[in-house]
N, C-alpha and C positions, 0 to 999 in steps of 0.2 A: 623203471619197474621191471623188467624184463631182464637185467643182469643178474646171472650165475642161476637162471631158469632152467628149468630142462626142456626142451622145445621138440616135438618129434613132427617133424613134417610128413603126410603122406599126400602124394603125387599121384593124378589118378591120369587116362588118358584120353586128354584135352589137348587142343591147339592150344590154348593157355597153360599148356605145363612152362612151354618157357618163361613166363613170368614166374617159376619154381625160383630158378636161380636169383633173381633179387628179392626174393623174401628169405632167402636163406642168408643173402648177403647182407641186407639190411638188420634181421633177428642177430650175425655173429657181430653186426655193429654196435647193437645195444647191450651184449655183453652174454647173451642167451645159449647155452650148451646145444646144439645142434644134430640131430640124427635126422637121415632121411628114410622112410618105406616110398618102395612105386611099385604099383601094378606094372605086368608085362608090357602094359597096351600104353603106358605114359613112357618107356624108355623108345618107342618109336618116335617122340615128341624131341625129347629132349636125353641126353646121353648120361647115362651115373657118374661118373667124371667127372663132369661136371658141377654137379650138387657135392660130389665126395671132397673135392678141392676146395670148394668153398665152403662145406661144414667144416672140415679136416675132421671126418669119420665117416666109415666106409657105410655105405648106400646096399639097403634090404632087397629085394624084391622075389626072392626065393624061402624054403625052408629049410632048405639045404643051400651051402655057398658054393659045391661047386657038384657034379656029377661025379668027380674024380672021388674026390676024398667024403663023402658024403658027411659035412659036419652040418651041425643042427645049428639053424639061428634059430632060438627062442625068442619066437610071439611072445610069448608071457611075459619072462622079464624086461623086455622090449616098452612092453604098454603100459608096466610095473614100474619104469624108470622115470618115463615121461613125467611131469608138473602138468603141462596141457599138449595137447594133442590138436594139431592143425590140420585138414583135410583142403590142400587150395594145390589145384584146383578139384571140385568132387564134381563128375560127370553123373549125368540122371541115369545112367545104369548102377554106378558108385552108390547114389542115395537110396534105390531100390534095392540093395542088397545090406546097405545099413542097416536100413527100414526094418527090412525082415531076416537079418541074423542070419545071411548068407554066404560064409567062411570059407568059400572056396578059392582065395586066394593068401597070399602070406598077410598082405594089409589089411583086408579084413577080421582076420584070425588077430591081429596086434589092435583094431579097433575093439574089439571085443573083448581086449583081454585088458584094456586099456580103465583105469580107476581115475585118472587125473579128467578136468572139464576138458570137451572137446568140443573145436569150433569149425562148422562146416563152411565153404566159400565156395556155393554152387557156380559152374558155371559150362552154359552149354546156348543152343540157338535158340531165336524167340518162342517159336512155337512148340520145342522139346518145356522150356521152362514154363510157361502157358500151360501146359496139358494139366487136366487132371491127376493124375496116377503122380506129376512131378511133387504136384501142388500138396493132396494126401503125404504123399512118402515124408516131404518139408514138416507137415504138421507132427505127425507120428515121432519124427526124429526131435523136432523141439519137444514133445513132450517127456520123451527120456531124460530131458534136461541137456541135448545138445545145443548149443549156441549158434546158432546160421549169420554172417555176417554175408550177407544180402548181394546181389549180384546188382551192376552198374548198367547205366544204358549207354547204349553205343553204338559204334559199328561191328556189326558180325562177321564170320567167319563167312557165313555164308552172302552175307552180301545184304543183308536185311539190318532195320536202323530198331533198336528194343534193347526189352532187357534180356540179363542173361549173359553181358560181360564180366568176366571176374571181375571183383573187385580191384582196385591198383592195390599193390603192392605197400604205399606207405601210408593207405588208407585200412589194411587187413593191420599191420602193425598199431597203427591209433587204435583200432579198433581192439587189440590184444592189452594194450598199454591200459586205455582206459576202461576195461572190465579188471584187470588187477587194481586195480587204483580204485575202484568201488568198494571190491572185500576189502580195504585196508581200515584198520579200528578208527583215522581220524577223516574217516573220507568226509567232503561237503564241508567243515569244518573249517574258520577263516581263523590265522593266529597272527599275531602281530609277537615278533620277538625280538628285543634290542640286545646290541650285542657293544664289547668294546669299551674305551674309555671315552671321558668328553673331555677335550682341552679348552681351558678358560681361558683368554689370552690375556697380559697381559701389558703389551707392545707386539706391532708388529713380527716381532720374532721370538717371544718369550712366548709362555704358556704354563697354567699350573693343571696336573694330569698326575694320573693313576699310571701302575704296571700292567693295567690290565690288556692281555691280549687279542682278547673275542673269540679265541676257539670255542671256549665251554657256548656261548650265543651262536657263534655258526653252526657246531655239531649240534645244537638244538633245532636250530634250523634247515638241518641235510636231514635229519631224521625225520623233523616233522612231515616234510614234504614226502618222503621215503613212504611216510606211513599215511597218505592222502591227503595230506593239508596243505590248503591256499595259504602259503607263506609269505609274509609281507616282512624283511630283514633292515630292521633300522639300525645302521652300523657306524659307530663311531669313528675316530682317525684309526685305522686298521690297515693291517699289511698283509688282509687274507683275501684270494679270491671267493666269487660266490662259490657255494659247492655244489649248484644244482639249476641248468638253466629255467625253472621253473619257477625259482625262487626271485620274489621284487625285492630287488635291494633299492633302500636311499642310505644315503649316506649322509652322515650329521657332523658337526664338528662340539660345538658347545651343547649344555644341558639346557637349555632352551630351545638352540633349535631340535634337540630328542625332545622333549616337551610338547613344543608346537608339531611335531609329526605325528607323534604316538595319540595325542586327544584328538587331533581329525581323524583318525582311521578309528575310534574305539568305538563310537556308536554303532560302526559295519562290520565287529568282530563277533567273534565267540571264546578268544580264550587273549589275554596279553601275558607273556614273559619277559618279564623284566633281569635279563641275564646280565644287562650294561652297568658298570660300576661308573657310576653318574654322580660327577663334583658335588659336592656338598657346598661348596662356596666356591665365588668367584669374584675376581677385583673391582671393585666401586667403580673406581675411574679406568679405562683402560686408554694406555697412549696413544696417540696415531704414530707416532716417532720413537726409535727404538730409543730406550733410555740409557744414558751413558754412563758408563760407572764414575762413582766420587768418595771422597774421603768419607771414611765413616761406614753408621750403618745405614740400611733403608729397610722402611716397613712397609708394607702393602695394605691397604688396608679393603675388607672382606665384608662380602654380602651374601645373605644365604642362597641358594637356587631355590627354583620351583622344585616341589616333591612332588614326582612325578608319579610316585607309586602311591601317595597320602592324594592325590588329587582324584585318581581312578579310580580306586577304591570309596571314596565320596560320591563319585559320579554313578558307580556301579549300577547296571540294571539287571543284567542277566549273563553276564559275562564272567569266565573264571577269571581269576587274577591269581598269578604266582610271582613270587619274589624270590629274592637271593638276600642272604645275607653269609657277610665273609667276619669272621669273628676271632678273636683272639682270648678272650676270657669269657666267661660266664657263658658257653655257644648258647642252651639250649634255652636259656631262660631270655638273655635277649632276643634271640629268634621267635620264641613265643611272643614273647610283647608287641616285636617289629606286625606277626600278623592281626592283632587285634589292630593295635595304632591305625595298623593302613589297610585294614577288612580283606585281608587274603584269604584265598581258599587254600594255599598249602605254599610252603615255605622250602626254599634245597639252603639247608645247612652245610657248608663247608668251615674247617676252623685252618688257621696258620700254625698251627700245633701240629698238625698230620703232613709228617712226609710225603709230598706226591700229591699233595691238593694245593689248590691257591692259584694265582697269577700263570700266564707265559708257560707252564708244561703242557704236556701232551696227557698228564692222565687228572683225576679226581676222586675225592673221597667223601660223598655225601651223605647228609639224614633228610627224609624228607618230612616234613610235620607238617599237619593238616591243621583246619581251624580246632578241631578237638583236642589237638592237642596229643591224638595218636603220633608215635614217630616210627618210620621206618628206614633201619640204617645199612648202608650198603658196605663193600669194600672196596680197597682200592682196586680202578678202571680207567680204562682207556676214557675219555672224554665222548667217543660217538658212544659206547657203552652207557655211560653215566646218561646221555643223552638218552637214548633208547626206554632206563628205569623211568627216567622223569616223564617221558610221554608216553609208555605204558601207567605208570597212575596216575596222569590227566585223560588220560582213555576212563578209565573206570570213574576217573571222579564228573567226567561230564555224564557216564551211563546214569551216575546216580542223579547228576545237575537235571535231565532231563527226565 
């Protein structure tokens, strides 16, 4: 959630600035662009060097950068740049100058100048954060719509057991992670998305099987989760890693066992994607013993599978259902019928006619058509892209679901 963010840290002065440096080290782990402000009275704590090596970008705490050559650091664009704004550690003289719009320092001047959500992480001794005037200032500042992630109990600086410790460091990070992850359009939001081919087998070492990749099901599945959603990844024989460790993968081999996965999870979902291109038939008899070639021909003889997408659609209670269909003639008119048949809420058209759609590539060329029969068609894209349209209009189409 935090990759290629703008993160402005300001460091105020606390015994807790040194826990500055692994919040900055942890934030450049998760992928988050990095700038530091400090009050004068936090580089007693902890050194700019510090912080500046491990953002790799040079550390505020002036208006000017040097006496010498008197250049201007602009507050403005500073707090202009930022996405959120981080105040850990904020000392109770720090909150009292929030509070009341007190810009006598460079950090101050870039709080106030600052437009993106900002999250305070008080922390100072028991009876400093106990006081009234701490407690008022806390209120005041959540009402401007600052974010306070709450101070820890512990042991003190001073030698006293309360609150009033920063918070740890990979608990201010959850805490950042999961406030993005709430603004995002599918947050709360449980989807079940199959990905992949199923191989039928039929001996030990045979199988009847598709081209299909599972990229188009995986990037449905990076983005979903990208964009708030409890993603459940039922993935066929594939040779892709997860792309997100947040994301449940099982892993299926035949269209049954997709079958028997996907209807135990659908009672606890909210949305299923059916992105896995799932046998339409599979062998009557299947060998235990690899079969040996012999004169002549051989026929296999073929049983239909469960329809996995005609079954949930039957079951439907309150859940969207989206399909795939991969087409070579007639696209748009089969695709409508496929969603009546199997009671879908919207359909991702691809045909084998369009260069750059279909199986095993890295991009896609979609239409999306809804139960009405509206379509809307896209161009050729990358697959996380193509991904991206599909689950911005399942965003809209669950605003209207609900």
């Amino acid at each position: 959630m935090l990759k290629g963010k703008n993160v402005l840290l300001a460091v105020t002065g606390s015994i807790a600035a040194y826990k500055s440096a692994l919040i900055v080290r942890l934030l450049v782990k998760q992928g988050a662009n990095v700038k530091v402000v400090m009050t004068k009275s936090a580089i007693d704590f902890i050194a700019p060097l510090t912080l500046s090596t491990l953002s790799k970008n040079p550390v505020f705490s002036e208006f000017t950068s040097s006496k010498e050559d008197g250049t201007w650091n602009n507050h403005v664009e500073l707090g202009l740049w930022a996405d959120m704004m981080l105040v850990a550690p904020a000392t109770a003289n720090s909150l009292s100058k929030m509070a009341n719009g007190e810009a006598d320092n460079f950090l101050m001047a870039v709080y106030l100048s600052a437009k993106c959500p900002v999250f305070i992480a008080p922390a100072m001794d028991l009876d400093m954060y106990k006081h009234p005037t701490t407690k008022e200032n806390i209120t005041k500042l959540t009402s401007f719509g600052n974010l306070i992630i709450y101070p820890e109990s512990g042991e003190l600086a001073s030698g006293l057991e309360g609150e009033g410790r920063l918070a740890e460091p990979e608990n201010i990070i959850e805490y950042l992670t999961n406030h993005l992850q709430s603004q995002q359009p599918l947050f709360g939001k449980k989807i079940v998305v199959s990905a992949g081919p199923t191989h039928e087998a039929i001996d030990p070492v045979r199988f009847i099987g598709n081209c299909s990749s599972g990229k188009m099901g995986f990037a449905i599945a990076q983005k979903a989760s990208e964009m708030g959603a409890t993603v459940t990844l039922v993935a066929g024989p594939v040779s892709l890693s997860t792309p997100n460790p947040s994301i449940q993968r099982v892993d299926v081999v035949s269209a049954e066992d997709m079958f028997q996965e996907i209807t135990s999870l659908y009672s606890e979902v909210d949305v299923v994607i059916m992105a896995a291109a799932v046998a339409d038939y599979t062998p009557v008899t299947i060998s235990d013993k690899k079969i040996k070639k012999k004169e002549g021909d051989m026929s296999i003889e073929l049983k239909r599978t469960k329809d996995i997408l005609a079954y949930l659609g039957e079951n439907k209670t309150n859940q969207i259902l989206v399909g795939f269909a991969l087409e070579t003639d007639n696209e748009e008119e089969n695709a409508k019928g496929k969603i009546k048949r199997k009671n879908l809420d919207f359909i991702i058209l691809n045909s084998l006619q369009d260069k750059g759609a279909g199986f095993a590539g890295d991009t896609n060329k979609i239409s999306i058509i809804d139960k009405n029969n509206k379509i809307s068609k896209f161009e050729l894209k990358s697959k996380l892209e193509v991904a991206e349209d599909i689950l911005t209009h399942l965003s809209k189409a669950l605003t209207i679901h609900e």
